[in-house]
Structure formats: C-alpha cells, structure tokens
C-alpha positions as CSV (number, residue, x, y, z in Angstrom):
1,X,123.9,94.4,94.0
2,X,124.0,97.1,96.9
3,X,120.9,98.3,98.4
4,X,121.5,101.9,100.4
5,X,118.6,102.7,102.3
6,X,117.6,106.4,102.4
7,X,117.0,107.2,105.7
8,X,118.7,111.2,106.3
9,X,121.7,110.8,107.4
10,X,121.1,107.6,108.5
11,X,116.5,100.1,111.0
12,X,111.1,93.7,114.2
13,X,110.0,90.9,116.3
14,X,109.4,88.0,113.9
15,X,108.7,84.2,114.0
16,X,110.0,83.2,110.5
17,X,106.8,81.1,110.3
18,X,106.1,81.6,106.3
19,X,109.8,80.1,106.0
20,X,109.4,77.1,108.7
21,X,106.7,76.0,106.9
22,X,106.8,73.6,103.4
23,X,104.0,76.3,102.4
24,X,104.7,79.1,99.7
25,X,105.7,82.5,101.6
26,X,102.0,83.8,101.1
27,X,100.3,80.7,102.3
28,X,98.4,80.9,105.3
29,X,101.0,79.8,108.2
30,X,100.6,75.4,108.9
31,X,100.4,76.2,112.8
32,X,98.9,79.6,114.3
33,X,100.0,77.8,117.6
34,X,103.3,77.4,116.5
35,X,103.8,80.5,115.0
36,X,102.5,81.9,118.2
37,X,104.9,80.2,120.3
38,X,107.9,80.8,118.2
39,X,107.0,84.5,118.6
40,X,106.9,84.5,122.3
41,X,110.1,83.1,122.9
42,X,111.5,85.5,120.7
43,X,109.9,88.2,122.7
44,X,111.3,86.8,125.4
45,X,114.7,87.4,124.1
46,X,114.0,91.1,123.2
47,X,112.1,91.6,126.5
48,X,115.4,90.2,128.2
49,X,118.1,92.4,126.5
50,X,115.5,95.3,127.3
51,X,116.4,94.3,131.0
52,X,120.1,94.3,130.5
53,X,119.9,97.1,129.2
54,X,119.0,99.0,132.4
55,X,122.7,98.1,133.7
56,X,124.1,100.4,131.0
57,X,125.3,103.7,132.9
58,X,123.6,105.3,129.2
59,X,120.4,103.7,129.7
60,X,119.6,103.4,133.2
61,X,117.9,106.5,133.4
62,X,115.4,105.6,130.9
63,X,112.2,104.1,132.2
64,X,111.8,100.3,131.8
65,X,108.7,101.1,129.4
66,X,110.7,103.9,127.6
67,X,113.3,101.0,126.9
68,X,111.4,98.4,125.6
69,X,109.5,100.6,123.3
70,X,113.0,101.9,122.1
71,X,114.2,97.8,121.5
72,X,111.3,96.8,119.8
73,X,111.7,99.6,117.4
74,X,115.5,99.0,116.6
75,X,115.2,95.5,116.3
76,X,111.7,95.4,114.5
77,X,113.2,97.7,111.6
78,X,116.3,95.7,111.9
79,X,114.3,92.5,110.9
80,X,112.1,94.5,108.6
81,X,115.2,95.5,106.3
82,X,117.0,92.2,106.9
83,X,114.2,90.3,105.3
84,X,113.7,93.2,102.7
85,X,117.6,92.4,101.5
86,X,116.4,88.5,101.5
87,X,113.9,89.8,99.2
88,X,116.8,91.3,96.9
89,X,118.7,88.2,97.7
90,X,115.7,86.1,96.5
91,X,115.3,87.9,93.1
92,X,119.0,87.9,92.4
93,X,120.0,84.5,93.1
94,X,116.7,82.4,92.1
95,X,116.4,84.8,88.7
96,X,113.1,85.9,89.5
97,X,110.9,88.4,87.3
98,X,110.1,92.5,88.7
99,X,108.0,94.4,87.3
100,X,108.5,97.1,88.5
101,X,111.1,98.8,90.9
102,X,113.6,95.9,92.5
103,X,112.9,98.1,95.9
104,X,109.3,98.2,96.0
105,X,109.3,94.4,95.3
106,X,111.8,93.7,98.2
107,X,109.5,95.7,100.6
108,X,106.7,94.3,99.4
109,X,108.6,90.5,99.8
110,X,108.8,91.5,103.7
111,X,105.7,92.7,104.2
112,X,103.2,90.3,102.8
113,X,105.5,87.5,104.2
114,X,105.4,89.0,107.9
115,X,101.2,89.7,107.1
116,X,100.8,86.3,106.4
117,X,102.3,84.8,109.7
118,X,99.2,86.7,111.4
119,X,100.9,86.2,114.5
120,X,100.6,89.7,117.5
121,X,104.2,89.5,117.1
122,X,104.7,89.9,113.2
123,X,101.9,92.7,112.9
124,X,104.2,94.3,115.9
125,X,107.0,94.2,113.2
126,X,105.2,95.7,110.6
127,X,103.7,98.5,112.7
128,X,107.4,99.5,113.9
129,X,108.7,99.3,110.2
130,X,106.1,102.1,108.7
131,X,106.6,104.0,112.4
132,X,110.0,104.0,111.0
133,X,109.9,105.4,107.7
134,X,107.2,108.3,109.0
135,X,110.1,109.0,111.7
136,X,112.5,109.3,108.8
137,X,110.4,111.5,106.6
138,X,109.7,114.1,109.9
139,X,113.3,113.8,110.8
140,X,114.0,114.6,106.8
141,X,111.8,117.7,106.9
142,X,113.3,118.9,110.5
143,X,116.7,118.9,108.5
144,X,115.8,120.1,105.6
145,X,116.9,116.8,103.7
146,X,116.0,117.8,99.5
147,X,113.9,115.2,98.6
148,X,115.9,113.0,95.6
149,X,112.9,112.2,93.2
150,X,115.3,110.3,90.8
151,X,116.3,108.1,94.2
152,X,116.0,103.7,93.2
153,X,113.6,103.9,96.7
154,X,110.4,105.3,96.8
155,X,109.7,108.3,99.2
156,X,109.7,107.6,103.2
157,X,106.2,108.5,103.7
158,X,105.2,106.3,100.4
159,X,107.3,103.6,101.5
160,X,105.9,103.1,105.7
161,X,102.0,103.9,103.8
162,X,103.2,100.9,101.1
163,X,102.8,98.6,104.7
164,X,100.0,100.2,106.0
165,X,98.0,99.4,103.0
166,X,99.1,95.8,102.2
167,X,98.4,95.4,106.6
168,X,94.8,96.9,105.9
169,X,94.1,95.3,102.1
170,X,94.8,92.0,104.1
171,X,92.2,92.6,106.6
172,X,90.6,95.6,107.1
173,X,88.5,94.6,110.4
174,X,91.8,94.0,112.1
175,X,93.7,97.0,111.1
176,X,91.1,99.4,111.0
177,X,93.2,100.7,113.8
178,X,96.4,101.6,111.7
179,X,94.5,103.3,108.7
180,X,92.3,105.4,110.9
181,X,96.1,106.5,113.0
182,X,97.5,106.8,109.9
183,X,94.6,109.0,107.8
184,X,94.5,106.5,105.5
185,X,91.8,107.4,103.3
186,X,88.6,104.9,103.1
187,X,88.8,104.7,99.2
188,X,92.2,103.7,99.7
189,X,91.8,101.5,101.9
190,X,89.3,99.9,99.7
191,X,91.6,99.5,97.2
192,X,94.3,98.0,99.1
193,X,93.0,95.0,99.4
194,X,93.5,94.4,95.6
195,X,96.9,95.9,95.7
196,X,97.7,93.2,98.7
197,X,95.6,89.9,96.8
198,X,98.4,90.9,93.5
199,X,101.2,90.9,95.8
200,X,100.5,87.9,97.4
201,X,99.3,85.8,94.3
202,X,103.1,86.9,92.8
203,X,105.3,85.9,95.7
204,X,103.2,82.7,95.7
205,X,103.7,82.0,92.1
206,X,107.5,82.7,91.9
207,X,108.4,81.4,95.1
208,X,106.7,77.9,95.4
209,X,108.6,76.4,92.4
210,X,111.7,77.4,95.0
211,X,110.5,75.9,97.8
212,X,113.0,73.0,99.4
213,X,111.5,69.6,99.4
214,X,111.8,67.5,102.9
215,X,114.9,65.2,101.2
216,X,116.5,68.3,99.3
217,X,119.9,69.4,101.8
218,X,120.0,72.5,102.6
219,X,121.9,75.2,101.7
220,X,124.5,76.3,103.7
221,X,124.3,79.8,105.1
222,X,126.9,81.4,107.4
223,X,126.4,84.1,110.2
224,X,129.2,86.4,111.1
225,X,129.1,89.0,114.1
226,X,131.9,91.8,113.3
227,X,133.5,93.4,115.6
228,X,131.9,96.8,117.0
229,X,133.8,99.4,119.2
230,X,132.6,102.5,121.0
231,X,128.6,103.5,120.6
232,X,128.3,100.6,118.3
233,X,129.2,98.0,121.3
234,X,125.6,98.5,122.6
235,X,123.8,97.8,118.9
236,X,125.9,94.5,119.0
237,X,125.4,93.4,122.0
238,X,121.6,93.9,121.3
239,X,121.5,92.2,118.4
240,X,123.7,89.3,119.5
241,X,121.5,88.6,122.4
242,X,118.4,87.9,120.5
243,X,120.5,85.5,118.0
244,X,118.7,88.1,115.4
245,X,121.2,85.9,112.2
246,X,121.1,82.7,113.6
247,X,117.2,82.6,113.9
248,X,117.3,84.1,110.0
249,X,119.9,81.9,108.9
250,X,118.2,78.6,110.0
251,X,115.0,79.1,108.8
252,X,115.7,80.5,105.2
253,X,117.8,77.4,104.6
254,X,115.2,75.3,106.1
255,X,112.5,76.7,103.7
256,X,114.1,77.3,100.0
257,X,116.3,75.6,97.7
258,X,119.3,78.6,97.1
259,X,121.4,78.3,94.5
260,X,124.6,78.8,95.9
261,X,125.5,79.3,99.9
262,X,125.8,82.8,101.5
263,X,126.8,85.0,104.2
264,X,124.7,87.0,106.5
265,X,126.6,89.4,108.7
266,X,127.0,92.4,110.5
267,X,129.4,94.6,110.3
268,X,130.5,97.9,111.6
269,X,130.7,100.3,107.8
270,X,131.6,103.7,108.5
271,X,127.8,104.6,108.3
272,X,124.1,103.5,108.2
273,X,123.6,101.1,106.0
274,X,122.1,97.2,104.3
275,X,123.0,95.6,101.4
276,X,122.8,92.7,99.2
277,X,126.1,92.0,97.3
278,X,125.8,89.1,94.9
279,X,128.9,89.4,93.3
280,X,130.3,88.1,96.8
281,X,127.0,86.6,98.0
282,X,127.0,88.6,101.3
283,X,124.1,90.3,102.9
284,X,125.1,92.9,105.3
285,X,123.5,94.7,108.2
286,X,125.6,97.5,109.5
287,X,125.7,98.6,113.0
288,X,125.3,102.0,112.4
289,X,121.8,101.4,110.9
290,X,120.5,99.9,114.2
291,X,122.4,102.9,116.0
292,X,120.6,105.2,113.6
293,X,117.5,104.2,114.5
294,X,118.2,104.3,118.1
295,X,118.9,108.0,117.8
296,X,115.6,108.3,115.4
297,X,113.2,106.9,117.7
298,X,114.7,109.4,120.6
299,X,114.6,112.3,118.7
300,X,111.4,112.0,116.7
301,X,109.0,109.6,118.6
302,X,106.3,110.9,120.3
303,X,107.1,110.0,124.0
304,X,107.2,112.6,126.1
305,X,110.2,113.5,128.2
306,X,108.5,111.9,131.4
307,X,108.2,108.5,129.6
308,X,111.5,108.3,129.0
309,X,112.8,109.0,132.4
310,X,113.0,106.7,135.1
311,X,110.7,106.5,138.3
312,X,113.2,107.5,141.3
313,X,113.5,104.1,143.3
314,X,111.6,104.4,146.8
315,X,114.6,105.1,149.0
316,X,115.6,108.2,146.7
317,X,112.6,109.7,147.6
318,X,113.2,110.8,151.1
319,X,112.4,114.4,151.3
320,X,114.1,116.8,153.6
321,X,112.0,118.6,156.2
322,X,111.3,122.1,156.6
C-alpha cells in the first residue's frame, strides 16, 4: 500500500507515551510525569540541532527564534505523517476494520494518539501538523493548484480542521485557544467532542486486543538512514540528530504485538513523499518531504521578514561618524 500525500508540489515533537505504556493507544497516559519528561529530553534534542544549525553558512542569517520555529515545524509534521503511515501500517498488517476512508482513519490514528499523551509537547505536535496543512492549502491557492475532488485524501483545509476538532472535542477549556485562531465555529466545536469520544472508543477497541503482553518478545523493527546529497544533507542531518526512527522504532515494538517485522527508513525519492508498502513491509519518509516543508513554512508562514533575520552581533554595530 503507498500513501502519497498531497501537499502542491510537495512534513512534531512527541513522547511516544500512548505506545510506552501497556494502556490501549486512547487510554489516558500511566505517567503525566513521565510523559513530561520523555518530552523534554526530546526537546532538548530539537532545541540542540536548532543551535547547530546556526553554523550552516544557509542558516546563519536567520534569527535563533526564526530557526527554532522553522525546526519544530519540519520535524513536528515529520512525526505527524510518520505516525499517520504507522496508522496505515497498523490497519494493514493487524487486519483491522475502516469504515470509512483508510486516510481519514490514519490521521485520525495520529491524532487522537498524540491528544491522549496531554503532554505541552504532543499538543505542540498537533498544532504544527494542522499549521501545516492550512500552509499547504494557501500555498495551493497562490499556485493555482486544481483542487482533485476524486483525490484518496481529504482536502488540506478539511484535513489540518480534522485535528483542530478532535484537539477541541477532547477538551474544549484547553483549546479554546485553537478554535477561536482557527474560526472554528461554536456549534462545531460542540459537536466535536462526539466526533473525538467515536474516534477514541474505536482505536481503543481494535487496538487493545493488539497490545504486547510484558512476556510476549518483541517484534523486530529496523531503522535505516539513506544516504542524502546536496539540499537534502541538511534534512538528514536534522533528522538524524534527534534519533527521530530510533525513538519510533523502540517504542512501537515495545507497545504492540506485529505480525511480521519491518523497516522504517528514510530515503532520498526523487520527490516529497511517505508511504507504507506492505508488500515489502517498509515505511518510508523521504527527504524531500522534510525539505518541502522547510521551503513551506518560509514561504507561507506568517513571520515577518525581521523575524527571520538575525540581530547584528554587538561589534558589527559600530557606526561610522559623520
């Protein structure tokens, strides 16, 4: 099964609590504390290779804030779709019923697992992923991208306001914030709560049968890095540094009984994409995606030219006299 995401011409910050845990994936998280701390160090990563990145002769002119804000968005989509393919991965391999579109039920998959952590850091993921698909959708209409109603994925606007609403029908006190910057209306808002309670109910009741038991082994699951040359060398080096497949890899093995072992990887494929193959039980990440939403953020996020420049370091400031 290959899963292209629609993105023009073509993306998260998570602690992987719901699959630590011997809890279904829409169980409330064993250890807030833990899933807390988990989050922080992984932070720490990102807010590391944000720091590196200033060394770069094509990013040293950005501001420190500009840089982090442009990190956190390419790796919180990054981890958005790589846990929406484990979604796809998840129906495929365990058998699992959809009703409905296989796409909708992967997003759904990612997002009611990454509400449930309730960890800052999770809800940061989330809020990056739908910043993501509205990005696309204005980017779309700047290019005059035809919209392709037949398309296996939903609209970008309905997909990024599909995680608004399960965020806001899972609390509405604490994202009262995201509906009101995202004009989402009150009566839907009211209404998303029941839309998230039948999402979470169904992950729980497929995936707890699925759950690994503390004496089951686990399944093994491989991490490859591809090689990645020119533009793409920064993307890599990015994701690399935050161990974004090894944190992945060990925790879906630690939390459900696969069928068979698999592969997650990235790879450099000739454009932006992510897919689930399970003919050769492979999930792949390409580098161009994370590129692509490197150049997406830059070109249609809202910072302002000033924010992205860096302040002049004290000794460059020196003014000649007149």
């Amino acid at each position: 099964m290959t899963s292209r995401l629609r993105r023009g011409p073509l993306l998260l910050l998570l602690t992987f609590a719901f699959l630590v845990s011997a809890e279904p994936i829409v169980a409330q998280p064993a250890s807030s504390e833990a899933a807390s701390s988990e989050g922080e160090k992984f932070q720490a990563k990102i807010n590391a290779t944000a720091h590196a990145l200033g060394d770069n002769p094509r990013f040293k002119k950005l501001s420190p804030e500009y840089r982090q804000e442009l990190v956190e968005f390419v790796v919180g989509n990054m981890l958005f779709v790589l846990l929406h393919e484990i979604g796809h991965a998840a129906i495929t391999q365990m058998d699992l019923p959809v009703l409905g579109r296989p796409e909708d039920a992967a997003d759904s998959f990612a997002a009611v697992g990454l509400i449930r952590i309730g960890s800052v850091f999770s809800h940061r993921v989330l809020a990056e992923a739908a910043k993501g698909w509205f990005l696309a959708d204005r980017r779309d209409v700047s290019v005059g991208d035809s919209v392709a109603f037949y398309d296996e994925h939903g609209l970008n606007q309905q997909r990024a306001y599909q995680i608004v609403c399960l965020m806001v029908g899972s609390d509405a006190d604490k994202f009262k914030d995201v509906a009101a910057e995202t004009k989402l209306p009150q009566g839907r808002q009211e209404s998303c709560a029941r839309d998230f309670r039948s999402a979470a109910h169904s992950w729980d009741l497929v995936l707890t049968p699925r759950l690994r038991a503390p004496d089951q082994p686990k399944t093994k699951i491989d991490v490859d890095y591809g090689d990645a040359k020119g533009d793409l060398a920064v993307a890599a080096q990015v994701l690399r540094s935050i161990g974004l497949l090894e944190t992945v890899s060990e925790y879906t093995a630690e939390a459900f009984a696969w069928p068979t072992p698999f592969t997650l990887e990235l790879q450099s494929c000739g454009f932006p994409n992510a897919r689930w193959d399970l003919s050769t039980h492979k999930l792949t990440l390409c580098y161009e995606l994370a590129a692509d939403f490197a150049v997406l953020y830059t070109d249609y996020g809202a910072a302002s030219a000033q924010a992205r420049r860096a302040a002049p370091r004290a000794k460059t400031r020196k003014r000649k006299s007149k």
